[in-house]
C-alpha positions as CSV (number, residue, x, y, z in Angstrom):
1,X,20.0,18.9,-10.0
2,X,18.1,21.5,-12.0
3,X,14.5,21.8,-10.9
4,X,13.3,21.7,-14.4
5,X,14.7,18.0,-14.1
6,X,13.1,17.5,-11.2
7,X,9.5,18.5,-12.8
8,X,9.9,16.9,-15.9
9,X,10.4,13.4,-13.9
10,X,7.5,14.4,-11.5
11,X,5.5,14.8,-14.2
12,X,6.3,11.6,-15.8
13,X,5.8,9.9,-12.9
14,X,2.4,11.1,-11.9
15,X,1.0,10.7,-15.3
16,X,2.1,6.8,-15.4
17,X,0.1,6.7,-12.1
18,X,-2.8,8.1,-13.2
19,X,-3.0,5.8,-15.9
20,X,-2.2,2.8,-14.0
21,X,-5.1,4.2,-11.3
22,X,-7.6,5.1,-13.7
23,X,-7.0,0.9,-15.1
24,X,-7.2,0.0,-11.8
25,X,-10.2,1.6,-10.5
26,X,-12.2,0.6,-13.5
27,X,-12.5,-2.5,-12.1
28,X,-13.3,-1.7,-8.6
29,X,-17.1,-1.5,-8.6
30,X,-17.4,-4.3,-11.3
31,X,-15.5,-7.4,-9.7
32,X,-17.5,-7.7,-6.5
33,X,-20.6,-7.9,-9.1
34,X,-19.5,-9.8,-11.8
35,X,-18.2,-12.3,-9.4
36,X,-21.4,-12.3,-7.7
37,X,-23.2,-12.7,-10.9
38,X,-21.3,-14.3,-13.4
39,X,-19.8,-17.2,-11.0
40,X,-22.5,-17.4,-8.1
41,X,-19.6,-16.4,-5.7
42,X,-20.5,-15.9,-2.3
43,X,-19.9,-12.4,-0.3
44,X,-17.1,-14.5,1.9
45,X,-15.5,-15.9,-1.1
46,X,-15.7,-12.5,-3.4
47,X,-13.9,-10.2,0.1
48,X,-11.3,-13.5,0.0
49,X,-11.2,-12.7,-4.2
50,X,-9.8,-9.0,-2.5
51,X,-7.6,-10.7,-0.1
52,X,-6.1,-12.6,-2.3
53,X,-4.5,-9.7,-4.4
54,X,-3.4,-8.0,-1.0
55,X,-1.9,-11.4,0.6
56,X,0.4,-11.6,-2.8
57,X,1.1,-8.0,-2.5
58,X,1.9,-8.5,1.5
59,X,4.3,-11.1,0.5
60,X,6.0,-9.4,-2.3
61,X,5.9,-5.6,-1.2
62,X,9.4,-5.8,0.7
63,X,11.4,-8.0,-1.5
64,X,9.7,-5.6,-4.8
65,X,11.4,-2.1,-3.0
66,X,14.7,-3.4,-2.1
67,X,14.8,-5.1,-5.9
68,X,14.1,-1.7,-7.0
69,X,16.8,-0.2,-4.8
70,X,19.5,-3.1,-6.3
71,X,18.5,-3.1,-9.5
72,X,16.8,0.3,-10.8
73,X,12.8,1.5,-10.5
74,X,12.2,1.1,-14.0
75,X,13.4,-2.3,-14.4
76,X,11.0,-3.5,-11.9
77,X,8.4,-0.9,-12.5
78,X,8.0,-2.3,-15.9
79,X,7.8,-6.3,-15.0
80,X,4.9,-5.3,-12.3
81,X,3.2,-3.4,-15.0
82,X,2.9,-6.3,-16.9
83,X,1.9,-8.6,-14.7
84,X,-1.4,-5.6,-14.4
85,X,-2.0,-6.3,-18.0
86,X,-1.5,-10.2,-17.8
87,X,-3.9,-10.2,-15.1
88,X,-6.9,-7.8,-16.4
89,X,-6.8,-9.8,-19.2
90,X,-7.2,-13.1,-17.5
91,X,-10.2,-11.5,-15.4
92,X,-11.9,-10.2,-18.8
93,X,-11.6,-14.1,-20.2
94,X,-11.7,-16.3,-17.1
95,X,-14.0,-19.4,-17.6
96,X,-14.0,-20.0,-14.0
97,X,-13.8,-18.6,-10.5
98,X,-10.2,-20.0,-9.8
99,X,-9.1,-17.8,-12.7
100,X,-10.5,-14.8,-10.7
101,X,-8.1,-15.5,-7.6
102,X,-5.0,-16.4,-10.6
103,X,-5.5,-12.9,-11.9
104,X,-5.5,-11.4,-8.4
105,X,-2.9,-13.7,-7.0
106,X,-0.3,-13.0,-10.3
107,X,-1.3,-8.7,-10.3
108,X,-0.4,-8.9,-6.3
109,X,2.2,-10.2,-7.0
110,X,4.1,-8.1,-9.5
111,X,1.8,-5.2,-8.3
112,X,4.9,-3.3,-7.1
113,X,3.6,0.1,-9.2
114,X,2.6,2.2,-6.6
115,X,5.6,1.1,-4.0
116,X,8.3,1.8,-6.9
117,X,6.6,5.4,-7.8
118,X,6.8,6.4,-4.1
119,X,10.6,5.5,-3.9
120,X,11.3,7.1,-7.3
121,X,9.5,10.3,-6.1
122,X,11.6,10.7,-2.7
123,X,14.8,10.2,-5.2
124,X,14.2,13.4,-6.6
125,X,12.9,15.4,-3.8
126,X,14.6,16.6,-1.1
127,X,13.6,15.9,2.4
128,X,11.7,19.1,3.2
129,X,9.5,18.6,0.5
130,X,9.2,14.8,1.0
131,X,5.7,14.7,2.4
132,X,4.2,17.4,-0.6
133,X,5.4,15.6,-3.4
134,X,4.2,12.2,-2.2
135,X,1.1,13.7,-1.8
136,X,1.1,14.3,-5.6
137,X,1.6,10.6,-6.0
138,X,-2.3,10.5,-4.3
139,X,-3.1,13.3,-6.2
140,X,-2.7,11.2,-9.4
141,X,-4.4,8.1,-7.2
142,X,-7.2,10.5,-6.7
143,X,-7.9,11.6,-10.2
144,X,-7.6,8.4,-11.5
145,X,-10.1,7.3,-9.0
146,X,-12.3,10.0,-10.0
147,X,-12.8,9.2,-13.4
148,X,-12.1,4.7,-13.3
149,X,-15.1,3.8,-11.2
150,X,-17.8,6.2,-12.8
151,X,-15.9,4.7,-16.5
152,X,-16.0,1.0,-15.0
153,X,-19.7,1.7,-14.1
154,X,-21.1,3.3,-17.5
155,X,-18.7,0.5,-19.3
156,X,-20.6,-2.2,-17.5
157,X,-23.9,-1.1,-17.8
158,X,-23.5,-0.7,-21.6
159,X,-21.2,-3.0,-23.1
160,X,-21.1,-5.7,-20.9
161,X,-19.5,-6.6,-17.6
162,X,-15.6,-8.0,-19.4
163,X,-15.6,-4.5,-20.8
164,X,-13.7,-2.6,-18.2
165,X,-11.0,-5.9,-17.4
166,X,-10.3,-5.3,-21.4
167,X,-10.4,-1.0,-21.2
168,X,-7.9,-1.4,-17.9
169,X,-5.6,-3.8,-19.8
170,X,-4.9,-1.1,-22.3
171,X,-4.7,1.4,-19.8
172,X,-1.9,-0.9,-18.4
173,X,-0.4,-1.6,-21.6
174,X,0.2,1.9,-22.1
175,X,1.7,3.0,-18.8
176,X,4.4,-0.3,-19.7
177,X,5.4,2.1,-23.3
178,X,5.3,5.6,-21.2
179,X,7.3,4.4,-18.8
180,X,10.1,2.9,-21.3
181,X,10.0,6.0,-23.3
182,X,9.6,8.9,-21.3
183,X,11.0,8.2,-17.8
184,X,14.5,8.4,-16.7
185,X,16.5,5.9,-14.2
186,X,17.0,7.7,-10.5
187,X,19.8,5.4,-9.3
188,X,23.5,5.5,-10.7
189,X,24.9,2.1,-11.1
190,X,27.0,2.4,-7.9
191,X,24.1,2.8,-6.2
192,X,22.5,0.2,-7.4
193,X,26.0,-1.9,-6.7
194,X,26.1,-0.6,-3.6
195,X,23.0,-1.8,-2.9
196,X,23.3,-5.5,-4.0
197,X,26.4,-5.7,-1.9
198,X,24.1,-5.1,1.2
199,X,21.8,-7.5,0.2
200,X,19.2,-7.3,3.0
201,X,21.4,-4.9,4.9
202,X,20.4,-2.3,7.5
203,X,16.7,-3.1,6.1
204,X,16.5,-6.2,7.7
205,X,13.7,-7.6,9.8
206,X,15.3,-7.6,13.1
207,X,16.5,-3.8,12.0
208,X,13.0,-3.2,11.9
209,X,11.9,-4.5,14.4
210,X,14.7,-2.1,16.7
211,X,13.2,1.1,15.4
212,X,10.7,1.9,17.6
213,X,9.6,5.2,15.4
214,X,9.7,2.8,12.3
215,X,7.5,0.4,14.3
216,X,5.3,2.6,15.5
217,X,4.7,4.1,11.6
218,X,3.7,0.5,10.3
219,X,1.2,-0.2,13.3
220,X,-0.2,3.0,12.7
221,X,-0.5,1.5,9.4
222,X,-1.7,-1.7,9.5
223,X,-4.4,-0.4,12.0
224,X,-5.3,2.8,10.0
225,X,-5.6,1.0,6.3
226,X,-8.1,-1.7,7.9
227,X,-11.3,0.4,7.1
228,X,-9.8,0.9,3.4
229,X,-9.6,-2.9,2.9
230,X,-13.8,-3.3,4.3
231,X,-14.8,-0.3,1.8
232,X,-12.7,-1.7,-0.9
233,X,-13.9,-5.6,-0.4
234,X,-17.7,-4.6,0.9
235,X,-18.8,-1.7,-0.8
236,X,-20.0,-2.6,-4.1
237,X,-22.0,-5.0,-2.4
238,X,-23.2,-2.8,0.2
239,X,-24.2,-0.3,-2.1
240,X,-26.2,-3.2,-3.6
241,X,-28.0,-4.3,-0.5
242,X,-28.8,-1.3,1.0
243,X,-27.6,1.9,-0.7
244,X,-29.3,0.8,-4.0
245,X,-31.7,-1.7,-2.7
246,X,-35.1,-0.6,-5.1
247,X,-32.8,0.7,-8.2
248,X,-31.9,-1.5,-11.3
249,X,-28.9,-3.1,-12.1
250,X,-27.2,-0.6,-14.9
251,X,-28.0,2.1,-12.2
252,X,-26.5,0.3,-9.3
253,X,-23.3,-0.4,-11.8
254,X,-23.1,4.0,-12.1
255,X,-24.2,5.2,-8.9
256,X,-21.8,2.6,-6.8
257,X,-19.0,4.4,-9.4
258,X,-20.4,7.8,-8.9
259,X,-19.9,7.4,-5.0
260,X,-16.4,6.4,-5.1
261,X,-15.6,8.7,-8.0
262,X,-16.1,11.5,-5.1
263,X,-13.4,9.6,-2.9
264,X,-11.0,10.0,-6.2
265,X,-12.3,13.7,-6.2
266,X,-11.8,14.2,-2.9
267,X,-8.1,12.6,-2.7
268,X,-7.0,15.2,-5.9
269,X,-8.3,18.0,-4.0
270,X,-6.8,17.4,-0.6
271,X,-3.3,16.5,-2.2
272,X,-3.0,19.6,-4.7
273,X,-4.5,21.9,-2.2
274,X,-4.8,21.1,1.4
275,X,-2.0,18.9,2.2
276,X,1.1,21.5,1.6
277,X,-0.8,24.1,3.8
278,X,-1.4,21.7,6.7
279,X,1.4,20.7,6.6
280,X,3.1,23.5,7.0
281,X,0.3,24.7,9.9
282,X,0.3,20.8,11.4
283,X,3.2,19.4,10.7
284,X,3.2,15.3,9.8
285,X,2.1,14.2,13.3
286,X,-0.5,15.9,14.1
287,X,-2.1,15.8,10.5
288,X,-2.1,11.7,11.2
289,X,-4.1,12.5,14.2
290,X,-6.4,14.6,12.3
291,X,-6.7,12.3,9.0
292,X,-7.4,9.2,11.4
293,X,-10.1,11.5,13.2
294,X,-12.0,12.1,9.8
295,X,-11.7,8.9,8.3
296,X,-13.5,7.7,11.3
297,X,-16.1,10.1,10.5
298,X,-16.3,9.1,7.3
299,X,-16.7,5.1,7.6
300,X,-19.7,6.2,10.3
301,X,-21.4,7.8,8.2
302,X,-21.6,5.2,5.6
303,X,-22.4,2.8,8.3
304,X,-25.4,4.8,9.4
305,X,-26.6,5.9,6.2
306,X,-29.5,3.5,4.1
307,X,-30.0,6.4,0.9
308,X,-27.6,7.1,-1.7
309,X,-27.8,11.0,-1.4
310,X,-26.0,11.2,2.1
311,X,-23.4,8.9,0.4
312,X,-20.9,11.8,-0.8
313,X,-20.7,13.0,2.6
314,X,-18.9,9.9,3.7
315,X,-16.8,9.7,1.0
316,X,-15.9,13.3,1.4
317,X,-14.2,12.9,5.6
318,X,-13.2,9.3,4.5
319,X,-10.7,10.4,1.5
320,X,-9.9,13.4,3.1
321,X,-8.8,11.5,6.1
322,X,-7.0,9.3,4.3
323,X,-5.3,11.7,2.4
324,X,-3.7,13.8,4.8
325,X,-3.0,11.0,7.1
326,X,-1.1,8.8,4.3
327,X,1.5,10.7,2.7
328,X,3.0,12.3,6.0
329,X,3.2,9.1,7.6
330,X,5.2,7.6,4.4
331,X,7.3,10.4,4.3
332,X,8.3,9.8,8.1
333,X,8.7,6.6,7.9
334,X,11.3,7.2,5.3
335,X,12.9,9.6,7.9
336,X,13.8,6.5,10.1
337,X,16.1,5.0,7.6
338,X,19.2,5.8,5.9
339,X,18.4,7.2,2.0
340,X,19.8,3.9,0.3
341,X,17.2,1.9,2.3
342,X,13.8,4.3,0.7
343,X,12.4,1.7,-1.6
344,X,13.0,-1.0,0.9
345,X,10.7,0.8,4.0
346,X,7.9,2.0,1.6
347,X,8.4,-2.1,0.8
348,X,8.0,-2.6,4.4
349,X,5.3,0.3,4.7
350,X,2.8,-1.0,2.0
351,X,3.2,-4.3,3.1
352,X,2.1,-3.7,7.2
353,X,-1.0,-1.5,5.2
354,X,-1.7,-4.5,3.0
355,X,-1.6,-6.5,6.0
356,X,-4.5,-5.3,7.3
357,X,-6.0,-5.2,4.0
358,X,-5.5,-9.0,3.9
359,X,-7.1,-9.7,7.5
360,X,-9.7,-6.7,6.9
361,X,-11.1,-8.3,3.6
362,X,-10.8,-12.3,4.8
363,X,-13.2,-11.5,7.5
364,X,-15.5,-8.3,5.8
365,X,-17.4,-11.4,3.8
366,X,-18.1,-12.9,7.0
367,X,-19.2,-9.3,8.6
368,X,-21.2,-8.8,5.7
369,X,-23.3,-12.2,6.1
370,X,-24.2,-11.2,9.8
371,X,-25.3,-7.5,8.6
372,X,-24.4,-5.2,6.1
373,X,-23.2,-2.0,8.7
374,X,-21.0,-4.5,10.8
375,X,-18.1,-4.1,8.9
376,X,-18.0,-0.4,8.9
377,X,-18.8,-0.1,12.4
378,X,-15.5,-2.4,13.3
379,X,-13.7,-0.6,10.4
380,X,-14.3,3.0,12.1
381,X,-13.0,1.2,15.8
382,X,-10.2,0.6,14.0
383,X,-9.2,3.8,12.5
384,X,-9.9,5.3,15.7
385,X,-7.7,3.4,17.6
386,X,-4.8,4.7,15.8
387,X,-5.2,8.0,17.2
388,X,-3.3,7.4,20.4
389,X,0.1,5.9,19.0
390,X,-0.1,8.8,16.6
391,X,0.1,11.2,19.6
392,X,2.7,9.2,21.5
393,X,4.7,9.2,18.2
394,X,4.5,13.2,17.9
395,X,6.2,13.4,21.3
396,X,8.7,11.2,20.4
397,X,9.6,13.3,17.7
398,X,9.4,16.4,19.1
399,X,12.3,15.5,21.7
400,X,13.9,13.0,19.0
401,X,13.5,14.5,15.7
402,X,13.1,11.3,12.5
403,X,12.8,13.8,10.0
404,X,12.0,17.7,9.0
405,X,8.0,18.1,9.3
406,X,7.7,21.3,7.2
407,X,6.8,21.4,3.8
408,X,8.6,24.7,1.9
């Protein structure tokens, strides 16, 4: 395959994600508020609003990979799109709370987007390059970050708070055309044959379960993503009780988005830039040691800060953390299955991460209540703790090799 191919597709790809990111972090500093505001909703019932959207996704993350391995990625890359749209929608109109968890509930669901983009990428790369490219994938996470919650922010604070559900609809609505015009199936028809004929095949749950590297990828995982779900479920609100205690509303709105637009400029940096050289230097163990390290830092220091100003700095070790660490642990844990089976472990990949999203979230509300730092305190424990599997899973590689760690 030509590598002109190859970039044209890479392309494609990475711009439909940063559309579908920049939609979907509109909405990230506004639903914690507008739930709060609009409907009365408590802090434990808004972090179960953001468990709700991960439980669906936890159910349906496996089952939307190995569809995409049977069927095509742009067949079910474009239903899961939809559903985004259905769903921002419903949150820009809903007359009541229980459409709030519908919305969530029906965009976990079919919110297969990101899962389907990693598996396309790694069927158009090559091994060596696996880890790089998905790092482009956060790349395009990271710059739609940068821009969505600063947008949702300014949107909020001067057209209303439905403004940014109706601006990330059409963002949605327009990755659902791009990807129909402009982006090319990855899997032959035999493949796709192939794949049915399997049915749950070597992907299986008791499969799973016998690959101890595999295993040892997803709690690494589950345990890592656990401070993501308490920043994304807590912080609007924290930023509200403590960051942004004696400012206004409308300035709340922007400086919440402001703060996690440098997490979206952070993750673009570290993906274009510093990931290909570290990994090269590191190698994909030993940079998820060193990502699990920093986003530790980074989830301190929002726990022990009480002015926006030091704010950045958190978000600067946090995304940087996350971004190194992410990526090379997808790409090995792609290593530990056979090729046909890619969509169906980054299934089984996002669905341990969301995992701990779901329990993360369900209790963060209840954290919250007790005092605003808890969370982030048990959030940094838990991204620590990571950092000892991670080392036992470097030796096991180095004297049973899953996969190439060098990026070309």
């Amino acid at each position: 395959m030509k590598f002109s191919t190859i970039d044209r597709r890479l392309l494609t790809i990475l711009l439909i994600v940063f559309v579908q990111m920049l939609g979907a972090s509109l909405i990230l500093p506004i639903l914690p508020l507008y739930a709060q505001r609009t409907f009365q909703m408590t802090p434990e019932l808004i972090t179960l609003l953001v468990s709700s959207f991960f439980a669906a996704q936890f159910l349906a993350g496996p089952y939307i990979g190995r569809l995409s391995d049977r069927y095509g990625r742009i067949p079910v890359l474009i239903v899961s799109q939809i559903g985004t749209v259905i769903s921002f929608v419903m949150l820009a109109f809903a007359p009541n709370f229980s459409w709030l968890f519908t919305a969530r509930i029906l965009d976990g669901i079919t919110g297969g987007n990101l899962i389907v983009a990693q598996a396309y990428i790694t069927d158009i790369t090559p091994r060596e390059k696996r880890t790089e490219f998905l790092g482009y994938i956060f790349a395009a996470f990271g710059l739609g970050f940068m821009f969505g919650p600063a947008l949702g922010g300014v949107l909020a604070a001067a057209y209303g708070a439905t403004m940014p559900f109706l601006v990330a609809a059409v963002a949605a609505a327009a990755v659902v055309t791009l990807t129909w015009y402009a982006l090319d199936e990855t899997l032959t028809s035999e493949e796709r044959t192939a794949a049915r004929v399997r049915g749950a095949g070597s992907l299986s749950i008791g499969s799973a379960l016998g690959n101890l590297p595999l295993m040892t990828i997803l709690l690494i995982a589950f345990f890592g993503n656990f401070s993501l779900g308490i920043l994304q479920s807590t912080f609007a609100l924290y930023g509200e009780a403590v960051l942004f205690k004696e400012y206004s509303e409308k300035m709340t709105n922007i400086g919440i988005g402001l703060l996690l637009t440098v997490v979206g400029a952070t993750l673009l940096f570290t993906q274009t830039y510093l990931l290909r050289r570290m990994v090269r230097r590191f190698g994909e163990g030993q940079l998820v040691v060193i990502g699990s390290i920093l986003r530790t830092i980074g989830i301190v220091v929002y726990a022990l800060i009480t002015t926006p100003w030091l704010g950045p700095l958190g978000s600067l070790f946090f995304a940087t953390g996350y971004g190194i660490a992410n990526p090379s642990l997808q790409s090995m844990a792609t290593s530990t299955v056979a090729d046909q089976d890619r969509g169906g472990v980054l299934g089984l990949f996002q669905s341990s991460a969301n995992l701990s999203t779901i329990i993360s979230t369900a209790i963060a509300g209840i954290l919250f209540t007790l005092g605003p730092t808890i969370p982030y305190w048990l959030g940094a424990a838990m991204s620590f703790v990571v950092v000892l599997p991670a080392i036992g899973l470097i030796r096991r590689t180095q004297t049973q090799p899953i996969g190439t760690a060098q990026a070309m």
